[in-house]
C-alpha positions in Angstrom: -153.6 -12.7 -12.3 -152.4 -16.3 -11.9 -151.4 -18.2 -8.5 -147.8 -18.2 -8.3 -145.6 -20.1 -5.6 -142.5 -18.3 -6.7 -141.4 -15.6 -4.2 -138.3 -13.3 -3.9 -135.6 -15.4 -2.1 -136.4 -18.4 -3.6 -133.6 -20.9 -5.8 -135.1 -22.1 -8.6 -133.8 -24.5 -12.1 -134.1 -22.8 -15.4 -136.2 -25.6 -17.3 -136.3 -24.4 -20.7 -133.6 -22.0 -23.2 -130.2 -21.2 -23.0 -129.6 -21.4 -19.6 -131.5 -24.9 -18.9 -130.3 -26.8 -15.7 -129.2 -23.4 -14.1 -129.8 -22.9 -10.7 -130.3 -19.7 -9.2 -132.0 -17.2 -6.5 -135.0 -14.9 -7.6 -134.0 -11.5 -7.2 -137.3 -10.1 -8.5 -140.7 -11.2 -9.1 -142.4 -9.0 -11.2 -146.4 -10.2 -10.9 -148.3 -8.1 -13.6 -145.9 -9.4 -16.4 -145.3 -12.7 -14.5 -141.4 -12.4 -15.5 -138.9 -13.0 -12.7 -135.4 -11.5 -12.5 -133.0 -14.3 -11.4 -129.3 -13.6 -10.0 -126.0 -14.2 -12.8 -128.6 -15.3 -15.4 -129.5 -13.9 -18.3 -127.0 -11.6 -18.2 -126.9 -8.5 -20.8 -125.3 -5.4 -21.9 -126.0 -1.6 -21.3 -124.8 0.6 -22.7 -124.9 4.0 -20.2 -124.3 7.6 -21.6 -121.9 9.8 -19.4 -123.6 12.1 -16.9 -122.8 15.0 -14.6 -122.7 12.5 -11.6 -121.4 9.6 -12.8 -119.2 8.1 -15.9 -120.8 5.9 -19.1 -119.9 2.4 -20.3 -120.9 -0.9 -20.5 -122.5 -2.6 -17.7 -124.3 -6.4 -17.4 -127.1 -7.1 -15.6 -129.7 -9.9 -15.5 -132.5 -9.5 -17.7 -136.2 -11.0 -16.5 -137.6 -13.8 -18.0 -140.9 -15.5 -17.7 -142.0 -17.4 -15.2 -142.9 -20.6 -17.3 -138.9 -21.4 -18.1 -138.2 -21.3 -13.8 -139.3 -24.0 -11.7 -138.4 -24.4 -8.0 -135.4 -26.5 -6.6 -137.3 -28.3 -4.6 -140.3 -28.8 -7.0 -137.7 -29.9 -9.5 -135.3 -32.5 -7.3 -138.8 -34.3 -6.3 -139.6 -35.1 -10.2 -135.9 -36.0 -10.6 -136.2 -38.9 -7.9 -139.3 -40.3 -9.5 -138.1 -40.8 -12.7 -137.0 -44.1 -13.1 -133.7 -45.6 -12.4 -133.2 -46.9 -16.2 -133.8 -43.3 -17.8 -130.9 -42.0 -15.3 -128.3 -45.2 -16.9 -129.1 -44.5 -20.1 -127.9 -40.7 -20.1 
């Protein structure tokens, strides 16, 4: 199992995929598959069957993803100030 600094609670930048440059709290760190669940992202549908208790439908809710696409806020303002002011004009 690999060292992790990402904990439940933390707000951390989506660094890679469809939701680059989000930013977000973890909602769940899941350490054996190293995925982490991450509040309003990666949203998807369910589809749930009618029960006794409850009705069916169509729900969203976040979907994990790995821990290599999230990066903390903090960890990922710091190597925004060091890069260079001419990369930053450029843009």
């Amino acid at each position: 199992m690999a060292k992790t600094d990402i904990k439940q609670g933390d707000e951390v930048v989506v660094i890679t995929g469809a939701h680059k440059g989000k930013r977000a709290k973890v909602v769940r760190y899941d350490r054996p598959d190293e995925r982490v669940t991450l509040d309003g992202i990666n949203m998807v549908k369910r589809h749930l069957k009618r029960t006794e208790d409850g009705q069916g439908g169509i729900t969203e809710k976040a979907a994990p993803i790995h821990r290599s696409n999230v990066m903390l806020a903090s960890l990922w303002e710091a190597r925004r100030a060091k890069r260079p002011a001419a990369k930053k004009a450029a843009k």
